[in-house]
TIMAR-68314 format. One record per residue (C-alpha): residue number from 1; x, y, z. Coordinates in nm, 4 decimals. Example, Ala and Ser with C-alpha at 12.3 -4.5 7.8 and 13.67 -1.06 7.14 Angstrom:
BEGIN
- k / px / py / pz
- 1 / 1.2300 / -0.4500 / 0.7800
- 2 / 1.3670 / -0.1060 / 0.7140
END
This chain:
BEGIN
- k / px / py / pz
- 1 / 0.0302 / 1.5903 / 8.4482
- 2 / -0.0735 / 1.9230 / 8.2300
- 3 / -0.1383 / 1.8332 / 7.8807
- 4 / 0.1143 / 1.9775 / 7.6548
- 5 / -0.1649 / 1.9971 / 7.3716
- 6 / -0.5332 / 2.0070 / 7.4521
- 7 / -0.7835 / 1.9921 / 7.1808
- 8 / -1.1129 / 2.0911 / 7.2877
- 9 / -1.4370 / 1.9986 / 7.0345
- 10 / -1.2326 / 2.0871 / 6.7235
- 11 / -1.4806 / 2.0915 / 6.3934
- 12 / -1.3107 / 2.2037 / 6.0827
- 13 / -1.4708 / 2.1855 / 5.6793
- 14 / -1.3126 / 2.2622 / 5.3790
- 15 / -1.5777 / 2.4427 / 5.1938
- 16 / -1.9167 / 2.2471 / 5.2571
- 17 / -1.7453 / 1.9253 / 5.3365
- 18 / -1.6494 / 1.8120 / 5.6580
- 19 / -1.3115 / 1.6654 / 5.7593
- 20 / -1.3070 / 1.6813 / 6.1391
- 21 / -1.5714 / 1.6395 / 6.3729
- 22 / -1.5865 / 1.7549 / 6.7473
- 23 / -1.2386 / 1.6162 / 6.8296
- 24 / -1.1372 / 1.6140 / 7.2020
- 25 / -0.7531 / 1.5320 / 7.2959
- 26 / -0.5680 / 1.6026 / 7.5748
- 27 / -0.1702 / 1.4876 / 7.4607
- 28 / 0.1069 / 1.4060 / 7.7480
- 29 / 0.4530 / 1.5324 / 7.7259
- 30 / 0.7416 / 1.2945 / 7.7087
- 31 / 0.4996 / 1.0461 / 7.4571
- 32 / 0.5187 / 0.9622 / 7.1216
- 33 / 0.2095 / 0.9818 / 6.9361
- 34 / 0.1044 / 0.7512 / 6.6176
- 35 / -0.1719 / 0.9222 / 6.4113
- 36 / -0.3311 / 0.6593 / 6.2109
- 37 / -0.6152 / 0.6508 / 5.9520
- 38 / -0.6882 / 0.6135 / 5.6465
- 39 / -0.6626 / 0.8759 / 5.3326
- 40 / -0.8862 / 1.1656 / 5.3768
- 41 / -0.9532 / 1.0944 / 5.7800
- 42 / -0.7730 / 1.4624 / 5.8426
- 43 / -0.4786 / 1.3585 / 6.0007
- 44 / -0.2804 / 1.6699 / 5.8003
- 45 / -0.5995 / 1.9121 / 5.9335
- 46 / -0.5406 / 1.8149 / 6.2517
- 47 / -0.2083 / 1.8756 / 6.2709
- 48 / -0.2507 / 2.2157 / 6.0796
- 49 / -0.5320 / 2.3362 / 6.3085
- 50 / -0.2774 / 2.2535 / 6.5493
- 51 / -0.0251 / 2.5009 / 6.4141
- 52 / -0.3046 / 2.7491 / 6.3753
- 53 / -0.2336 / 2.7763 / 5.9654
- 54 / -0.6113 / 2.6977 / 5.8728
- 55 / -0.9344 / 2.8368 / 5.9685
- 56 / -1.1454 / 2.5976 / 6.2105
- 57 / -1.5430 / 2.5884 / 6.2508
- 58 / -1.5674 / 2.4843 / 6.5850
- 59 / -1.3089 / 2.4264 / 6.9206
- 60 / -0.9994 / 2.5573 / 7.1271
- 61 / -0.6923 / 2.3915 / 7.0880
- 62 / -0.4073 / 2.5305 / 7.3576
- 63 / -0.0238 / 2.4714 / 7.3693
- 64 / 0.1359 / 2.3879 / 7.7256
- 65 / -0.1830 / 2.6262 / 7.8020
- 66 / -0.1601 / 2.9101 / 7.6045
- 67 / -0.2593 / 3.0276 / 7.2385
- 68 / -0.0231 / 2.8930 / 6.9613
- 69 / 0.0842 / 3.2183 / 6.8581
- 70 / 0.2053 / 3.2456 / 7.2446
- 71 / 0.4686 / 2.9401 / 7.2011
- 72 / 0.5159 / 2.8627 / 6.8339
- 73 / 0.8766 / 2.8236 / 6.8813
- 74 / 0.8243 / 2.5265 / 7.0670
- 75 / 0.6532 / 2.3072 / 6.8232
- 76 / 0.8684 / 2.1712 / 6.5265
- 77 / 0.6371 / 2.0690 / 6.1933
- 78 / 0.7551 / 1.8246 / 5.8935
- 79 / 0.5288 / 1.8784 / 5.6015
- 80 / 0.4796 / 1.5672 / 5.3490
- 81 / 0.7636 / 1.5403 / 5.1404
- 82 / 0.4929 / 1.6930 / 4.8676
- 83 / 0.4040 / 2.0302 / 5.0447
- 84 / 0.8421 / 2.1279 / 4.9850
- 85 / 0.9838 / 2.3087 / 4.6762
- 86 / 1.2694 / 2.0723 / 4.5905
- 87 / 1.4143 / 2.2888 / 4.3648
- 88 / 1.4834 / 2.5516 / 4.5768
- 89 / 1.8238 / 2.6707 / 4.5987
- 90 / 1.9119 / 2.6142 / 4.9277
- 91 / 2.2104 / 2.3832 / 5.0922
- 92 / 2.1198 / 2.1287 / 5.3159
- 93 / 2.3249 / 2.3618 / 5.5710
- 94 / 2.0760 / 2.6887 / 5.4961
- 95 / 1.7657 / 2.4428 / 5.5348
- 96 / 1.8730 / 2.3049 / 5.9255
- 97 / 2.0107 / 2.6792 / 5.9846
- 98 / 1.6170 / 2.7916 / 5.9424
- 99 / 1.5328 / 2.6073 / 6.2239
- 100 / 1.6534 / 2.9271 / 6.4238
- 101 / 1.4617 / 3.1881 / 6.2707
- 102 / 1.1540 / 3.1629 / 6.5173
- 103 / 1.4505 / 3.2767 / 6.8290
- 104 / 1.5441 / 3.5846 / 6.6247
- 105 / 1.3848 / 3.8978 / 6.6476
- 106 / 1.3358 / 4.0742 / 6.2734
- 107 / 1.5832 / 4.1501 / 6.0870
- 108 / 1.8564 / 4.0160 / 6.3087
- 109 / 2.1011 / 3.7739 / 6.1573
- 110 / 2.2235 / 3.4191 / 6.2489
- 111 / 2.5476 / 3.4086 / 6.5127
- 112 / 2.8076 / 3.1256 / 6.6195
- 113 / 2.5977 / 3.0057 / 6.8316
- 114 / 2.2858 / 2.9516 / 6.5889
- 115 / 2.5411 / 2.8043 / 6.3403
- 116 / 2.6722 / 2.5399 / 6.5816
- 117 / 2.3352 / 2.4287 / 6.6471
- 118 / 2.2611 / 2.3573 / 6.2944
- 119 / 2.6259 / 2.1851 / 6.2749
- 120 / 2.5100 / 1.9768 / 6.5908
- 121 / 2.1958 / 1.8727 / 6.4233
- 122 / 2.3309 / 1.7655 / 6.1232
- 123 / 2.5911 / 1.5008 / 6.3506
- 124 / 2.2740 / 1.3877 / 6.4955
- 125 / 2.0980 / 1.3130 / 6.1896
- 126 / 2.4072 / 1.2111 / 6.0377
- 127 / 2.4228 / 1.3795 / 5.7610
- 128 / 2.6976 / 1.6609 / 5.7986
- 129 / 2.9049 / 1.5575 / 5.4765
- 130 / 2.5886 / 1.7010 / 5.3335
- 131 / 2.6283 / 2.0421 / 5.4363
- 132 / 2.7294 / 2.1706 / 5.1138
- 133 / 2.4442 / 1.9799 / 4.9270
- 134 / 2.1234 / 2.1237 / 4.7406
- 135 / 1.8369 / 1.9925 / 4.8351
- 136 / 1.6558 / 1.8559 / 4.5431
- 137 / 1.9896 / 1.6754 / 4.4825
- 138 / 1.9165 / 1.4310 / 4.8064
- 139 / 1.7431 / 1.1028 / 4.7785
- 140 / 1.4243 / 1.0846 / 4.9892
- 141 / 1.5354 / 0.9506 / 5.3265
- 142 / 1.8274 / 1.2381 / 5.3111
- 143 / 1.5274 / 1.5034 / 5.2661
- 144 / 1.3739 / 1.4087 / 5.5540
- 145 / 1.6600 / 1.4276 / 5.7689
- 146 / 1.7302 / 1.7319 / 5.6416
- 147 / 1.4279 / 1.8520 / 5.7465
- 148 / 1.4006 / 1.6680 / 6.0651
- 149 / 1.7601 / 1.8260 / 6.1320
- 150 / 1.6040 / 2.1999 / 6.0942
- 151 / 1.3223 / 2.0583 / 6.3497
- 152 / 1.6532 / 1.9747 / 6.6153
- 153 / 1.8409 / 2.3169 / 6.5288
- 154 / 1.4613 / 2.4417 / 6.6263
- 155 / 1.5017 / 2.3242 / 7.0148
- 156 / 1.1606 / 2.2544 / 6.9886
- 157 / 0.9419 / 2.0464 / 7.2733
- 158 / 0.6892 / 1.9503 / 7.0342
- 159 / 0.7442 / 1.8074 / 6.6891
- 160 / 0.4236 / 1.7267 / 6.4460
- 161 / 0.5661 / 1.4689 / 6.1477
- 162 / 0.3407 / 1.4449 / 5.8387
- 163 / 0.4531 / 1.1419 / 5.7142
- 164 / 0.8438 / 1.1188 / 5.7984
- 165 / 0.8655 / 0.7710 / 5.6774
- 166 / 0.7440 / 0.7785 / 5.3083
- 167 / 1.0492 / 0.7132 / 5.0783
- 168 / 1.2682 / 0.6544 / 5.3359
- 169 / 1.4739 / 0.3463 / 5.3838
- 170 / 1.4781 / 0.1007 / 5.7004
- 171 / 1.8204 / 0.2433 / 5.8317
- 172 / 1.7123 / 0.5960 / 5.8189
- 173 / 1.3702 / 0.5177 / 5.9809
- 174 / 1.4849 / 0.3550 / 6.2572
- 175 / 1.7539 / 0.5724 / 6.3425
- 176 / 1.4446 / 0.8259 / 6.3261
- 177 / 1.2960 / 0.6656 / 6.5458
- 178 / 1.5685 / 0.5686 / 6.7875
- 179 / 1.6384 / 0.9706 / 6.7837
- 180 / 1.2130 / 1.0639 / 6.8959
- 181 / 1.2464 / 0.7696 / 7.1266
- 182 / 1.5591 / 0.9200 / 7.2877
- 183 / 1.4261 / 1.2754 / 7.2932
- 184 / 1.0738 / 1.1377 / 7.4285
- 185 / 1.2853 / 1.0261 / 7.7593
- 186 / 1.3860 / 1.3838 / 7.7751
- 187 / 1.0383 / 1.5216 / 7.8024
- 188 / 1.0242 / 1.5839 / 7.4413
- 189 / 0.6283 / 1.4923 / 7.2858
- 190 / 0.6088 / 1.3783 / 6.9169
- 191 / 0.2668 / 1.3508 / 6.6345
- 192 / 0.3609 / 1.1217 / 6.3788
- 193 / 0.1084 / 1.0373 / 6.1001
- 194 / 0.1893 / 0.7072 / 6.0016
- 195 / 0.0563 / 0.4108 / 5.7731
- 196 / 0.2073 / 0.1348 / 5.8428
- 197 / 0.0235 / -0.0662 / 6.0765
- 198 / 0.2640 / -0.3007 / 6.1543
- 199 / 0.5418 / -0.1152 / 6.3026
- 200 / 0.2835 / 0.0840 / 6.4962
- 201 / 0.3235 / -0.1279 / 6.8180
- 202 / 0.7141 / -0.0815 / 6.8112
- 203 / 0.7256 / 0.2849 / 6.7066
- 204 / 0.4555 / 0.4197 / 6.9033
- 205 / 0.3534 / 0.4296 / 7.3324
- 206 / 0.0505 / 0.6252 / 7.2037
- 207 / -0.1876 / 0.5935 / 6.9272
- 208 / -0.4449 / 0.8366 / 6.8044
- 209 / -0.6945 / 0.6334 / 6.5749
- 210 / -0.8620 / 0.8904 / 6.3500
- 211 / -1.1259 / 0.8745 / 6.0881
- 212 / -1.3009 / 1.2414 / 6.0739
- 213 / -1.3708 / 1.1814 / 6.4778
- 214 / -1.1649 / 1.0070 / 6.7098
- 215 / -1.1631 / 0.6845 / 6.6951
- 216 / -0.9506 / 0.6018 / 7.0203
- 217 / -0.6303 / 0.7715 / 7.1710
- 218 / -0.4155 / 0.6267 / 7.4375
- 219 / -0.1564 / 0.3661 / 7.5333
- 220 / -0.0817 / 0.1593 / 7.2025
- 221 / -0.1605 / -0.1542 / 7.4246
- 222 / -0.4736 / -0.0585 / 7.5053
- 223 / -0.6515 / 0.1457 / 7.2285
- 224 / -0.4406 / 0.0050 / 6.8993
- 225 / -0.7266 / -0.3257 / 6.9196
- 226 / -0.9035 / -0.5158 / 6.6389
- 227 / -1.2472 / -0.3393 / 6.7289
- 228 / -1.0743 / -0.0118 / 6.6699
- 229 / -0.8783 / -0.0856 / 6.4039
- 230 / -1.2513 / -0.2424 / 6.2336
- 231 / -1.4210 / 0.1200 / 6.3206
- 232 / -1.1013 / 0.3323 / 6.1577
- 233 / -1.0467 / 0.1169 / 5.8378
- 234 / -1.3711 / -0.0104 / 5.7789
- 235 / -1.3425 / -0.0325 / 5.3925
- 236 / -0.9777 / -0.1868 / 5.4094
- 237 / -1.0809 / -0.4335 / 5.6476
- 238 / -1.0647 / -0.7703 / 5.4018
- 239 / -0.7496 / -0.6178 / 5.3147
- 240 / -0.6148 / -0.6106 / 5.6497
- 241 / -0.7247 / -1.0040 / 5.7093
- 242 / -0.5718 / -1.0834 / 5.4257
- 243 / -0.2630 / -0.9798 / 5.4924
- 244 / -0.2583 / -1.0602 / 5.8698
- 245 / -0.2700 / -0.7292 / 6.0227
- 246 / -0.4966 / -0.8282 / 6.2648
- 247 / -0.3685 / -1.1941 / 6.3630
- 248 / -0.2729 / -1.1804 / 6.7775
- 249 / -0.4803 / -0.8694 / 6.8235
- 250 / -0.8001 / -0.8497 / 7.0858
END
């Protein structure tokens, strides 16, 4: 099976420091991938090298084979909830209805079909008696759907989430997840950078364990182990004991 994103010794620094280091993957389609590290391991540089929206030292990175700027309508991204102006004034409608844009040639505006997309998303999500709603007027789990709505209206293959779950309540993130497990069975590949080590072996069939280089990346069975959770979270280790993170784990 092709890789759907192949990531071929990617170095990248932000001024004289580095944050990535010679970082091979080769990512499945159909899988849903669990980025895990701790702060500052470059999970959000690796996802925005990725994209192609920062500058990298060293590497090739290709999308279902080709260049980024070949297929970036295919790939859906979810910022953290703190790279989004709240207080913009858009309606939860205008937000899902961007998801569109990248089909449309310049200049040319949204039709009935683009606008019964975004209406289809926001049933999905379940939040269509929101239409109407600002933004910055949403609590935190109705922000990300919102957003995670605009990825849908997108018809994306490939969705990168920074973070969905932060500030989100159980409901919302497992019907998030029930909705990336669903679309995974249709081919669909998901990134999701995620801290919560406990739901990883439920949420996840892959797992990317990150910590400047790559720690491990495959089946969650096989790579998501005690040794490799030791080599990513070396400094939160007693932590970890002490709260039983580890317990049952080889």
């Amino acid at each position: 099976m092709k890789p759907v994103i192949s990531v071929k010794g990617l170095s990248v620094s932000y001024e004289s420091t580095r944050v990535l280091a010679n970082i091979f993957l080769d990512l499945t389609p159909g899988s849903i991938y669990g980025v895990i590290g701790p702060n500052g391991a470059g999970k959000s540089t690796l996802f925005k090298a990725i994209l192609g929206i920062i500058p990298v030292n060293t590497g090739h990175i290709q999308i279902e084979g080709k260049p980024i700027d070949e297929v970036r309508k295919v790939m859906a991204y979810v910022p953290q909830k703190d790279e989004v102006d709240w207080s913009f004034p858009a309606t939860v409608f205008d937000i899902v209805l961007m998801g569109r844009y990248p089909h449309k040639r310049f200049f040319e505006r949204m039709n009935k079909d683009d606008r019964n997309k975004a209406e289809e998303a926001l049933v999905k999500m379940g939040i269509e008696e929101l239409r109407n709603r600002q933004i910055g007027a949403l609590s935190g789990g109705q922000q990300q759907r919102v957003f995670l709505a605009r990825a849908l209206c997108q018809e994306a293959r490939i969705f990168l989430l920074d973070e969905p779950f932060v500030g989100v309540d159980m409901t919302t993130e497992h019907k998030i997840i029930d909705i990336m497990k669903y679309m995974a069975a249709e081919g669909n590949t998901f990134m999701v950078v995620h801290h919560d080590l406990a739901s990883a072996d439920d949420y996840f069939d892959q797992i990317i364990m990150l910590n400047q280089r790559l720690i491990a990346c495959g089946p969650t069975k096989d790579v998501f182990t005690r040794e490799n959770i030791s080599k990513t979270y070396a400094p939160q280790l007693k932590i970890f004991q002490q709260l039983g993170l580890l317990e049952g784990r080889r």
